[in-house]
VOSELO-985898 format. One record per residue (C-alpha): residue number from 1; residue in one letter; x, y, z. Coordinates in pm, whole numbers. Example, Ala and Ser with C-alpha at 12.3 -4.5 7.8 and 13.67 -1.06 7.14 Angstrom:
<sites>
<nuvex 1; lumtor A; px 1230; py -450; pz 780>
<nuvex 2; lumtor S; px 1367; py -106; pz 714>
</sites>
This chain:
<sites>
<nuvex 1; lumtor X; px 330; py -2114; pz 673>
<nuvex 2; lumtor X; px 89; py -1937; pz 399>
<nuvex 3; lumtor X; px -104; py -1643; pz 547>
<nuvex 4; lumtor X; px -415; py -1693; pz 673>
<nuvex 5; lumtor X; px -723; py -1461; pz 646>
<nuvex 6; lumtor X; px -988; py -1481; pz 936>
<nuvex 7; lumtor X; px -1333; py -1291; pz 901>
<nuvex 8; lumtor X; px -1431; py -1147; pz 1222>
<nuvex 9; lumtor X; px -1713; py -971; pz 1159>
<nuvex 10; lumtor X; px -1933; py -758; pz 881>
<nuvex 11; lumtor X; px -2058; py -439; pz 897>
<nuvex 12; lumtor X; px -2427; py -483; pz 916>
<nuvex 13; lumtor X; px -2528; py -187; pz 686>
<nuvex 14; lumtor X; px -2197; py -207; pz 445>
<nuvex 15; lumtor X; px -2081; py -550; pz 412>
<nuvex 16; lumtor X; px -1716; py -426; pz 517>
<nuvex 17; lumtor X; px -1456; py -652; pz 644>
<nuvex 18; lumtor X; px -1319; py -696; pz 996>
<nuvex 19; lumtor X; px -1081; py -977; pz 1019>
<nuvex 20; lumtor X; px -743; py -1129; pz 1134>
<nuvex 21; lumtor X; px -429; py -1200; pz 872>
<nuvex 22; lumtor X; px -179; py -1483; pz 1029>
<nuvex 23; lumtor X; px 186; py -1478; pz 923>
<nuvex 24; lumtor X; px 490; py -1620; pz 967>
<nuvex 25; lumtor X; px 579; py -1296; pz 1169>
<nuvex 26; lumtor X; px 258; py -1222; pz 1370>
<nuvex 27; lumtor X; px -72; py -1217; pz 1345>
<nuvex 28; lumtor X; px -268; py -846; pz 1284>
<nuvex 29; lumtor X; px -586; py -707; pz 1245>
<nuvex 30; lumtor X; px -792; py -589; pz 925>
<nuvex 31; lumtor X; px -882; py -329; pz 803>
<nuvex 32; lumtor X; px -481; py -194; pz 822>
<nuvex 33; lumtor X; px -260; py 74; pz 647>
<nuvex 34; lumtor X; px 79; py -46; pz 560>
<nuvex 35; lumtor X; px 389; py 161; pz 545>
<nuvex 36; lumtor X; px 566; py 97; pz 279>
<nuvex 37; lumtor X; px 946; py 65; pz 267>
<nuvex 38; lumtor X; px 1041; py 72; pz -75>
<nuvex 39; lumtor X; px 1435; py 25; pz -68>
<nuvex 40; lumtor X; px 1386; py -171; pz 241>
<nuvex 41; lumtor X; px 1327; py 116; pz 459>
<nuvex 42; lumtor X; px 1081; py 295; pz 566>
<nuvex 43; lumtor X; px 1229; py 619; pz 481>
<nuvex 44; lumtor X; px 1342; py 798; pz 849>
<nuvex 45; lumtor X; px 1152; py 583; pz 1050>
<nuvex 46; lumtor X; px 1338; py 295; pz 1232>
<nuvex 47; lumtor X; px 1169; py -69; pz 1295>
<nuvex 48; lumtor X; px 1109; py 26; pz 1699>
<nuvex 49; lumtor X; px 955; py 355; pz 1546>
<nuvex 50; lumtor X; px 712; py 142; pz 1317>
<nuvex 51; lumtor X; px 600; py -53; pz 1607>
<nuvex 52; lumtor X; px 550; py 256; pz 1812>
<nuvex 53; lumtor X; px 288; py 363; pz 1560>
<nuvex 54; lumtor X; px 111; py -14; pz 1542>
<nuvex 55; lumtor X; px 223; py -114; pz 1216>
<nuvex 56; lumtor X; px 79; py -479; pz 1144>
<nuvex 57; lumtor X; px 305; py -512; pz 820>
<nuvex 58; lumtor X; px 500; py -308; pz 600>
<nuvex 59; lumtor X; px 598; py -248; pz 210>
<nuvex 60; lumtor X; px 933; py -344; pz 34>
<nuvex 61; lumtor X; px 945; py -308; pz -326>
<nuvex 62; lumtor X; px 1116; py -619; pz -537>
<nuvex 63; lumtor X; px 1237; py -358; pz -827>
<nuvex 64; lumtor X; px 1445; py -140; pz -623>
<nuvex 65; lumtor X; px 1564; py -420; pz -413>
<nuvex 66; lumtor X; px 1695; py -571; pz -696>
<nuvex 67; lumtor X; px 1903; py -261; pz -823>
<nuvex 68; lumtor X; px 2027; py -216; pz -466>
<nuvex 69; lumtor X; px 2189; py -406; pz -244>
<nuvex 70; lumtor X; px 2089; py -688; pz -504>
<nuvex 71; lumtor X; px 1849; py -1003; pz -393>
<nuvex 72; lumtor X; px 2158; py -1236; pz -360>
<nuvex 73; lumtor X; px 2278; py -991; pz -41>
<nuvex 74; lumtor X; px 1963; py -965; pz 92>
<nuvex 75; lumtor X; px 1961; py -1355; pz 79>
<nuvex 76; lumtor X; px 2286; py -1412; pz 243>
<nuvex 77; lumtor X; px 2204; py -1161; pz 527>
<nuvex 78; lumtor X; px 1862; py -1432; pz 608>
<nuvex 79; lumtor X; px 1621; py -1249; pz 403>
<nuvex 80; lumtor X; px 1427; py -856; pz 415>
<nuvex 81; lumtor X; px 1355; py -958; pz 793>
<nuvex 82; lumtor X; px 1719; py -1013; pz 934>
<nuvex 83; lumtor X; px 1860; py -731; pz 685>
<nuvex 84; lumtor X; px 1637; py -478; pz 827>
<nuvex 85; lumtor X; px 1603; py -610; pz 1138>
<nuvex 86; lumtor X; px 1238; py -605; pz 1159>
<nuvex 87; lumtor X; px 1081; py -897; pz 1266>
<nuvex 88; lumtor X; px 713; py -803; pz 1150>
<nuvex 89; lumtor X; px 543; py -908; pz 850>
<nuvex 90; lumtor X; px 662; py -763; pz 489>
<nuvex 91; lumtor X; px 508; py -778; pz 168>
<nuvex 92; lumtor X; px 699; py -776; pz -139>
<nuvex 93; lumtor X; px 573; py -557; pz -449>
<nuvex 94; lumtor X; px 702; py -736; pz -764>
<nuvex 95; lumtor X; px 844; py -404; pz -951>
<nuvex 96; lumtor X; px 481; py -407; pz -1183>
<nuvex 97; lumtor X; px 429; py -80; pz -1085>
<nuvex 98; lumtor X; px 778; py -12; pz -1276>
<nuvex 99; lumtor X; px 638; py -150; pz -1582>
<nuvex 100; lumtor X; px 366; py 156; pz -1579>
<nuvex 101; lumtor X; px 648; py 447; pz -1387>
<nuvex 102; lumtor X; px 944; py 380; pz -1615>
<nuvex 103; lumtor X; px 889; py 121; pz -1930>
<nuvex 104; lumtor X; px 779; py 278; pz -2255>
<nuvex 105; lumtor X; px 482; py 35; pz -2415>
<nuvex 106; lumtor X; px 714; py -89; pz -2672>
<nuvex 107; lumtor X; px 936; py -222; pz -2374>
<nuvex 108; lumtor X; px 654; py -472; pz -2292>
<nuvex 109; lumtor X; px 667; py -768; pz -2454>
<nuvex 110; lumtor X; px 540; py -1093; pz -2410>
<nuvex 111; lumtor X; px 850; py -1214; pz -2232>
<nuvex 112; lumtor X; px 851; py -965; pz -1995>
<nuvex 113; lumtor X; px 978; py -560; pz -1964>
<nuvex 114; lumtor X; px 1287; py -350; pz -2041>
<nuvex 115; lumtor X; px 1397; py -106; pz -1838>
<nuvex 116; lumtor X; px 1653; py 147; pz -1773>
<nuvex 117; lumtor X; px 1812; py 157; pz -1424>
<nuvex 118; lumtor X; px 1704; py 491; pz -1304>
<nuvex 119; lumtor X; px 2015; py 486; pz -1116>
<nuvex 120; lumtor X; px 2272; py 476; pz -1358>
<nuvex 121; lumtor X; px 2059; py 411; pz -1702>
<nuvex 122; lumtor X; px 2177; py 18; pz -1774>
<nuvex 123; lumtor X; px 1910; py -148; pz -1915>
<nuvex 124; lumtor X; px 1756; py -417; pz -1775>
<nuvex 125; lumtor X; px 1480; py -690; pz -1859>
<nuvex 126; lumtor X; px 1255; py -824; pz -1550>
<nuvex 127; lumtor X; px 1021; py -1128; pz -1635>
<nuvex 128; lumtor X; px 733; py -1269; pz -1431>
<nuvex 129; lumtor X; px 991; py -1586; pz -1378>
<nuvex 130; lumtor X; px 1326; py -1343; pz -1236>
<nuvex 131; lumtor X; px 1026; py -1130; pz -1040>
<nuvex 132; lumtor X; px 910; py -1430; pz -834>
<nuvex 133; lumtor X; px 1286; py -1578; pz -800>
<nuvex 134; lumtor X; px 1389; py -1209; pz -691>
<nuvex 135; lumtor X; px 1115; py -1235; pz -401>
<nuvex 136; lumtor X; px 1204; py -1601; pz -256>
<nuvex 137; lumtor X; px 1502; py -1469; pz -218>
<nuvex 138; lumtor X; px 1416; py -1153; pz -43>
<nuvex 139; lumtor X; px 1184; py -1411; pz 141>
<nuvex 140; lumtor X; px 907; py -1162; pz 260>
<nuvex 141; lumtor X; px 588; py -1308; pz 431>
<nuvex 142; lumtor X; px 387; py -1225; pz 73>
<nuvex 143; lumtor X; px 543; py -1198; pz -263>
<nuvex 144; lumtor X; px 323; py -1001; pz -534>
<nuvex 145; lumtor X; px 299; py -1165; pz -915>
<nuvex 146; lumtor X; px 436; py -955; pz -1202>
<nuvex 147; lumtor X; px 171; py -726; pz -1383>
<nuvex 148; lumtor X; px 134; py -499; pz -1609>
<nuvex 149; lumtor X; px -5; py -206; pz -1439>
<nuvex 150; lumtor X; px -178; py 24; pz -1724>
<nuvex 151; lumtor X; px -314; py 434; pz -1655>
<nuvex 152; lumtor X; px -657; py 394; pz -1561>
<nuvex 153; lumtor X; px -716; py 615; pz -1944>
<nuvex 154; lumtor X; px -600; py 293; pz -2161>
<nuvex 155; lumtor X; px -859; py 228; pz -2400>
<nuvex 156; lumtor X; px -1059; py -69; pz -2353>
<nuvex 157; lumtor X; px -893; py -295; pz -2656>
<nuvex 158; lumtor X; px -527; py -215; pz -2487>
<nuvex 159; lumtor X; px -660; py -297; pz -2155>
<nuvex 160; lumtor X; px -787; py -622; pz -2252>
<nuvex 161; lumtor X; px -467; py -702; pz -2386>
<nuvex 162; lumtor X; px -275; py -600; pz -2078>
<nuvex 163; lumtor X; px -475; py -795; pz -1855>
<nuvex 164; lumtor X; px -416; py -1085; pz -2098>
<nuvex 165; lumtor X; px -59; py -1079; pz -2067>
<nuvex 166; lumtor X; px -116; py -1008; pz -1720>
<nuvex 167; lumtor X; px -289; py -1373; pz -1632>
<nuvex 168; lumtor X; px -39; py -1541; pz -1841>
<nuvex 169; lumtor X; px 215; py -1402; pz -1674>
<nuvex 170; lumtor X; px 81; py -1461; pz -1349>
<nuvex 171; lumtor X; px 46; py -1828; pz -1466>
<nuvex 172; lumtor X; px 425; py -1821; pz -1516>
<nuvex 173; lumtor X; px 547; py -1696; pz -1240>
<nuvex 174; lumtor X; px 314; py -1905; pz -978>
<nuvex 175; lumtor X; px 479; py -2209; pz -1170>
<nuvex 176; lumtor X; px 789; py -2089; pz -1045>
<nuvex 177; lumtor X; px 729; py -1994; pz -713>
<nuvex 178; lumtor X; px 904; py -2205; pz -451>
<nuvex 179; lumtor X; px 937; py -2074; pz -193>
<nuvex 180; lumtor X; px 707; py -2258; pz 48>
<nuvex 181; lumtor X; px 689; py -2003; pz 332>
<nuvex 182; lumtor X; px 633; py -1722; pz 139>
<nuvex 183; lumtor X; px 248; py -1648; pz 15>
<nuvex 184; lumtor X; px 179; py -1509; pz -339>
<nuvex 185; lumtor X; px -112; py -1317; pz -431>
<nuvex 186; lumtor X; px -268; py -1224; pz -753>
<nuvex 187; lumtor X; px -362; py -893; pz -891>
<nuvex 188; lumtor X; px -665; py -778; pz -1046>
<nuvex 189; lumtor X; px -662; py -565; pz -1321>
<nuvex 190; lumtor X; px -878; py -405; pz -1580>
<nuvex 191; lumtor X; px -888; py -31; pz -1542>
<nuvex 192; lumtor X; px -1277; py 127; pz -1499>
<nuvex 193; lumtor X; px -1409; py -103; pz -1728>
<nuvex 194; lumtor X; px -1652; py -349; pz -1574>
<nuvex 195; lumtor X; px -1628; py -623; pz -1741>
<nuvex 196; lumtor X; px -1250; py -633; pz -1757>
<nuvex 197; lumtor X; px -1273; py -669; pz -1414>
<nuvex 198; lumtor X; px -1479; py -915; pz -1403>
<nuvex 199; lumtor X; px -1274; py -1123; pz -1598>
<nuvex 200; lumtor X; px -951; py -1038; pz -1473>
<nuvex 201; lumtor X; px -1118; py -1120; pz -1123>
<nuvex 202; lumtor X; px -1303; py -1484; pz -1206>
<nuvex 203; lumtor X; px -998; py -1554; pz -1400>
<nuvex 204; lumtor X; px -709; py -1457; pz -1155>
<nuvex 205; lumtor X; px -902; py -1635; pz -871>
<nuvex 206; lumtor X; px -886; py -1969; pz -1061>
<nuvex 207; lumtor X; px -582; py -1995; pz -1012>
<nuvex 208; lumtor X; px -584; py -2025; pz -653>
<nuvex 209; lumtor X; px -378; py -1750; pz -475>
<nuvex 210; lumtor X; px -302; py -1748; pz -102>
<nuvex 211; lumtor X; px -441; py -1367; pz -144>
<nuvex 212; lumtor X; px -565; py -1102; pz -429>
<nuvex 213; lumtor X; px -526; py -726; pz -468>
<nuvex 214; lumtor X; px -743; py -488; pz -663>
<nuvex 215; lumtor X; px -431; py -297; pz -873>
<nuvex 216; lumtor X; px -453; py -1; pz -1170>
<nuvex 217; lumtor X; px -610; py 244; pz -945>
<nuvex 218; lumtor X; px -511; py 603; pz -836>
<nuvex 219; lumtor X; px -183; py 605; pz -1115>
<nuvex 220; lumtor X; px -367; py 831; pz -1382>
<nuvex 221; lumtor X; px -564; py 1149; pz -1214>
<nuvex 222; lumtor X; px -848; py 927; pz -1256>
<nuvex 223; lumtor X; px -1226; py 1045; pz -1109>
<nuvex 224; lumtor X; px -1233; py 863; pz -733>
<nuvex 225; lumtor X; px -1580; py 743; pz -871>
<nuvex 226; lumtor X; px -1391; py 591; pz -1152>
<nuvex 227; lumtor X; px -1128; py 442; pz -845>
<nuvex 228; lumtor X; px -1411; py 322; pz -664>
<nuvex 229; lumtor X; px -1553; py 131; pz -904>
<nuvex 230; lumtor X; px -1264; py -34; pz -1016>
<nuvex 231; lumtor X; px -1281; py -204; pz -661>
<nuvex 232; lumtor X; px -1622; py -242; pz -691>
<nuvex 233; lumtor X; px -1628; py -457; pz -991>
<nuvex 234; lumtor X; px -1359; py -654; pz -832>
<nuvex 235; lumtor X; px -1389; py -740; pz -502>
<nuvex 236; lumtor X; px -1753; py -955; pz -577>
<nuvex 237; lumtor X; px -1545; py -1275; pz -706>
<nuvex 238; lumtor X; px -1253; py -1271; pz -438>
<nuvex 239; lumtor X; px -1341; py -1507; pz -198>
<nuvex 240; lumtor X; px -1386; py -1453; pz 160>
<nuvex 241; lumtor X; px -1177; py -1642; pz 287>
<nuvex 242; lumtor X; px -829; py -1456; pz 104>
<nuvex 243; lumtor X; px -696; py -1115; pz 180>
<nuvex 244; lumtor X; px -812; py -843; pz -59>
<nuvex 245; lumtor X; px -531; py -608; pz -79>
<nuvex 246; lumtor X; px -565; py -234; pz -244>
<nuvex 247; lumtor X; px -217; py -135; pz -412>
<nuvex 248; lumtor X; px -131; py 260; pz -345>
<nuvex 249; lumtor X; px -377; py 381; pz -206>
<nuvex 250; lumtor X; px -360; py 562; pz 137>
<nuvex 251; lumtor X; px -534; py 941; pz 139>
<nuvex 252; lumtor X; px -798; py 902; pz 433>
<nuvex 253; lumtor X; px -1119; py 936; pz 261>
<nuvex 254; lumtor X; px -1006; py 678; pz -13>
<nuvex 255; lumtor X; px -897; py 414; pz 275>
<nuvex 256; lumtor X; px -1267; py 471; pz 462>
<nuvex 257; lumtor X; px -1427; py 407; pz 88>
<nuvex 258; lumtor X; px -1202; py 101; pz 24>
<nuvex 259; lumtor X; px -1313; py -90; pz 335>
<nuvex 260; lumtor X; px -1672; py 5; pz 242>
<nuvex 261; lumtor X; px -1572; py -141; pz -93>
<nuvex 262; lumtor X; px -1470; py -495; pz 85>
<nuvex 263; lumtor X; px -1103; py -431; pz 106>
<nuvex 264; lumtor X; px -841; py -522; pz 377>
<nuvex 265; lumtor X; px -543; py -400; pz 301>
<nuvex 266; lumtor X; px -352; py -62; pz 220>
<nuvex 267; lumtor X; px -22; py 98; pz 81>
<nuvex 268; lumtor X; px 66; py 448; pz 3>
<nuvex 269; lumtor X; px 398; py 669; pz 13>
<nuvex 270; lumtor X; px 192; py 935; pz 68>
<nuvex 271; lumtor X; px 266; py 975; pz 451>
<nuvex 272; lumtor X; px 622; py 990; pz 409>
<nuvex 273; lumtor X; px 631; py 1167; pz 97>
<nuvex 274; lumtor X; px 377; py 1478; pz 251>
<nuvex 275; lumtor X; px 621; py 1455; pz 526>
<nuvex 276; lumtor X; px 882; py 1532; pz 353>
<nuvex 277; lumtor X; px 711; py 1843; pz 228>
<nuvex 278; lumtor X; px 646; py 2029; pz 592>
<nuvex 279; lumtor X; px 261; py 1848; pz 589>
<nuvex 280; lumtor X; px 46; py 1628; pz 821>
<nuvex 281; lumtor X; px -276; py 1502; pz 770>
<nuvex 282; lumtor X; px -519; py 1606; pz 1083>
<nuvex 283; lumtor X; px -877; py 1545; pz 1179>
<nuvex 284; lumtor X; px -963; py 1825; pz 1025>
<nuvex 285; lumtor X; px -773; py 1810; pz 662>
<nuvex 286; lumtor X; px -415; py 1829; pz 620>
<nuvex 287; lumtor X; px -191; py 2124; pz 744>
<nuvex 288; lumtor X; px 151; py 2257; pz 584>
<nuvex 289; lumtor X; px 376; py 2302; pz 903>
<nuvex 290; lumtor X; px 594; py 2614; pz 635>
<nuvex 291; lumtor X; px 261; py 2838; pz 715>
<nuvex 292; lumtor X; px 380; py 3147; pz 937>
<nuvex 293; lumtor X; px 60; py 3072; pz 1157>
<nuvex 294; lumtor X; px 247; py 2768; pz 1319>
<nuvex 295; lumtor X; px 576; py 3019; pz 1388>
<nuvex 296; lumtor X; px 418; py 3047; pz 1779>
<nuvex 297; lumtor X; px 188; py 2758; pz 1796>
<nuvex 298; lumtor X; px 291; py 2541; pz 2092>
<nuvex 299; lumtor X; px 37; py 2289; pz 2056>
<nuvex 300; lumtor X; px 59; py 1937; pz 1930>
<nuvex 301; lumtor X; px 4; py 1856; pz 1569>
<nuvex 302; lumtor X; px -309; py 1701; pz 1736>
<nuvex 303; lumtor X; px -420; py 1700; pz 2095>
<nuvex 304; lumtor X; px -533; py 1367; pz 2112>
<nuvex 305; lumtor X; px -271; py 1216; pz 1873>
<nuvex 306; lumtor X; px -102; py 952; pz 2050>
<nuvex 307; lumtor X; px 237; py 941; pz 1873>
<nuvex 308; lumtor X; px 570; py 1043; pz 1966>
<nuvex 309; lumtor X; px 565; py 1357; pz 1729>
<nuvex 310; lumtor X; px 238; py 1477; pz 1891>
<nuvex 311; lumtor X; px 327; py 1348; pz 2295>
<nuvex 312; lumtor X; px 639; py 1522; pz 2289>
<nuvex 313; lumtor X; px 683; py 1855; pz 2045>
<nuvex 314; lumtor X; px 492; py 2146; pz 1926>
<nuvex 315; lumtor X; px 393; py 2296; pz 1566>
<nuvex 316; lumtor X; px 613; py 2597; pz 1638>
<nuvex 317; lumtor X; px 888; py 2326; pz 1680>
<nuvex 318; lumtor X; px 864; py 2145; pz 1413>
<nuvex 319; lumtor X; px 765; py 2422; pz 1167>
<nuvex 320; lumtor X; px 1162; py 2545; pz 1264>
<nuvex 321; lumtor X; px 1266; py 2241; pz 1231>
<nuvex 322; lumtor X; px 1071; py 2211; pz 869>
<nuvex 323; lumtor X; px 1213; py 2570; pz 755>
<nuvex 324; lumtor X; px 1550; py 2522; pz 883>
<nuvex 325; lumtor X; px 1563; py 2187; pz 668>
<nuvex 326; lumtor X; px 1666; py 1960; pz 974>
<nuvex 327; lumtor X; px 1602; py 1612; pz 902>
<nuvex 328; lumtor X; px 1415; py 1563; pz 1211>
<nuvex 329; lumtor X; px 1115; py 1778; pz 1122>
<nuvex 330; lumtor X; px 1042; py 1504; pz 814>
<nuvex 331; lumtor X; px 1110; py 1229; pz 1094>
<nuvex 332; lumtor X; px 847; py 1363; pz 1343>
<nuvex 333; lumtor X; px 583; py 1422; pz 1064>
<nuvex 334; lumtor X; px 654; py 1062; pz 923>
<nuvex 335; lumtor X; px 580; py 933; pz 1235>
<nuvex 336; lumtor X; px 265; py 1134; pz 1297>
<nuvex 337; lumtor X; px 96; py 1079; pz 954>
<nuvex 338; lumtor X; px 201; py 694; pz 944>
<nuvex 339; lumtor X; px 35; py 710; pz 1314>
<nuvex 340; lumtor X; px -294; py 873; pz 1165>
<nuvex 341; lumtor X; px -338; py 651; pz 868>
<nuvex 342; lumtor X; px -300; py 336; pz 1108>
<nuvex 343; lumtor X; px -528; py 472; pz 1387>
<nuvex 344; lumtor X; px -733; py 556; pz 1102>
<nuvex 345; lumtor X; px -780; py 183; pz 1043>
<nuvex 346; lumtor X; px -846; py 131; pz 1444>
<nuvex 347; lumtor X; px -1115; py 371; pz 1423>
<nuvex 348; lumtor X; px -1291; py 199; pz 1121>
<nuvex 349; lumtor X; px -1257; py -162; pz 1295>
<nuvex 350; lumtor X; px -1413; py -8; pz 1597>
<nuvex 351; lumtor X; px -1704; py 151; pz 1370>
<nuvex 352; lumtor X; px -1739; py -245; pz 1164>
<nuvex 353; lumtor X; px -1745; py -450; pz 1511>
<nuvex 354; lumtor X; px -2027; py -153; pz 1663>
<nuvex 355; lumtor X; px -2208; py -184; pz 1287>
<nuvex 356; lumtor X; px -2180; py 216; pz 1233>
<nuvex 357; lumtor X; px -1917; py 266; pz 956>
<nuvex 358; lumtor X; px -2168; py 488; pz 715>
<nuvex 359; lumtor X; px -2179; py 753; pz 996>
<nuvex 360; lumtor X; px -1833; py 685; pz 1097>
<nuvex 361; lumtor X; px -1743; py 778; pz 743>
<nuvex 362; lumtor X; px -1992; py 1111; pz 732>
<nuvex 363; lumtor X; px -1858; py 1261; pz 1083>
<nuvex 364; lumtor X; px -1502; py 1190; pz 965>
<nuvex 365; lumtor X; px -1548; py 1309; pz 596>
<nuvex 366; lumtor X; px -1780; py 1623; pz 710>
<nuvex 367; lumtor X; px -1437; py 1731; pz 929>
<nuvex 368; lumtor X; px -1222; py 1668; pz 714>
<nuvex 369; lumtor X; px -1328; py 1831; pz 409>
<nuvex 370; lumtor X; px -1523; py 2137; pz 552>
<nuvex 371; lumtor X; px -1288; py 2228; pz 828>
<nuvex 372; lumtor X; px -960; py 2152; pz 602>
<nuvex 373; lumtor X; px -1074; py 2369; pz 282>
<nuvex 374; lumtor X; px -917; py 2671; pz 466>
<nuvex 375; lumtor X; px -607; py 2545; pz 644>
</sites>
């Protein structure tokens, strides 16, 4: 079955979306943050942990999956779904996001991309053709095309060109997509420049995918007005009955401003990654667990965090835990900041069904900021 996308409702005063996407592995609700799992793991979080904290679908990326364990393994073991025993929706990146992290612009050709395994340096060559083939086998709910993903500073003549490439290549590799229970989306690029957009947008959407995403944003320490337009100048021309999907983008205020936007989808490492670091995103900003402050706080991260992190252990805990480098400190704060950026999303459905997302978005975003400048 291809997913399905089902409006619910629209904000009265913003247009954003509330709505339903149907899968071969469950149905969930929109607006949602999705974890993502790059080497087919959500890094120290296990699949009962991820449905603990609500996840509706989760990230593996097609790049890394190919370096290791390979596709062909992943295939024999009955797909991503069976091999990681999670029985939830996945969505497959299609290594793009490679093309702008590790290929020099000489290793883009028309073809496709060279690489060098960051692993062990062999060099490699991934096409829009071996991308798609990559991802039937993997077999995920929704397979990605193969783009070029270009810093949001390209000039506008190089953009042009990459987005080019990009719709022939996403030509190429829906002509090779076969697998029938997998969905493939298009991406949208085109940097800040409006009319890019626009054409990437009216031209992508031709060619009839089961779902779109608004890529190129957040990759280049570009302005968030800059960001936010790039969504705005793309989101117009999706229709309304498809998925609109936002690639790597996850801090809170950004996620709030994409749904305003008209998006339904998220993905960031950021959660796991700050994690990893001693931090935790809160209410009121985001806190670094390593500050001596926390040494004899026995409270929750958050009092009225419902995850296992904040039910069951203190700051003062995990700071130790965090200083001490125990694994289980990066675990707990994992948990709690996938946990916020999901409820996050619960919050801002509530807000679109009651018709009060603008002043959901000031209360949260006057907290957030003001509060979390000193902490």
């Amino acid at each position: 079955m291809k997913v399905q996308y089902q409006l619910l409702h629209k904000d009265k005063e913003t247009g954003a979306r509330r709505g339903t996407i149907t899968t071969n592995y469950g149905t969930f609700d929109t607006p949602m943050f999705m974890p993502v799992g790059t080497k087919a793991t959500v890094k120290m979080l296990t699949p009962e942990e991820l449905k603990d904290c609500a996840a509706g679908i989760i990230l593996a990326n097609t790049y890394h999956c190919w370096l290791r364990p390979g596709e062909d393994i992943i295939a024999k073991a009955g797909g991503l779904h069976k091999f990681m025993n999670y029985d939830g929706p996945i969505l497959t990146d299609s290594g793009g996001y490679q093309v702008f992290s590790l290929a020099k612009p000489k290793d883009i050709t028309e073809d496709g991309v060279y690489f060098k395994s960051h692993i062990d340096g062999q060099k490699l060559f991934l096409t829009p053709e071996k991308s798609i083939e990559i991802q039937n086998k993997l077999d995920s709910d929704i397979a990605m095309s193969f783009d070029e993903c270009p810093p949001a500073s390209a000039s506008h003549e190089y953009m042009q060109k990459s987005i080019e490439r990009t719709l022939r290549w996403a030509a190429r590799g829906k002509a090779v997509h076969k697998n029938e229970n997998q969905s493939l989306f298009g991406i949208i690029q085109g940097g800040p420049y409006e009319d890019l957009r626009k054409l990437s947008a009216i031209e992508t959407v031709k060619m009839d995918f089961d779902g779109y995403s608004v890529g190129g944003v957040a990759n280049d320490g570009e302005p968030k007005e800059d960001m936010y337009n790039a969504i705005r100048y793309s989101t117009p021309y999706i229709p309304e009955d498809k998925t609109r999907y936002l690639m790597g983008v996850g801090e809170p205020l950004d996620i709030i401003e994409g749904v305003i936007l008209g998006i339904d989808l998220f993905d960031c490492v950021i959660p796991t990654r700050l994690a990893r670091h001693g931090n935790a995103f809160t209410k009121d900003g985001k806190i670094n667990l390593k500050n001596a402050k926390y040494k004899e706080d026995f409270t929750p991260i958050e009092d009225d965090c419902d995850c296992y992190a904040c039910k069951n252990y203190t700051k003062a805990y995990i700071r130790h835990l965090v200083t001490s480098n125990e694994a289980l400190g990066g675990r707990l704060l994992s948990i709690h900041n996938i946990r916020f950026l999901i409820k996050l999303t619960e919050d801002i459905r509530k807000a679109i069904e009651e018709d009060r997302l603008l002043s959901f978005k000031e209360q949260f975003k006057t907290r957030y900021e003001k509060i979390g400048k000193n902490r």
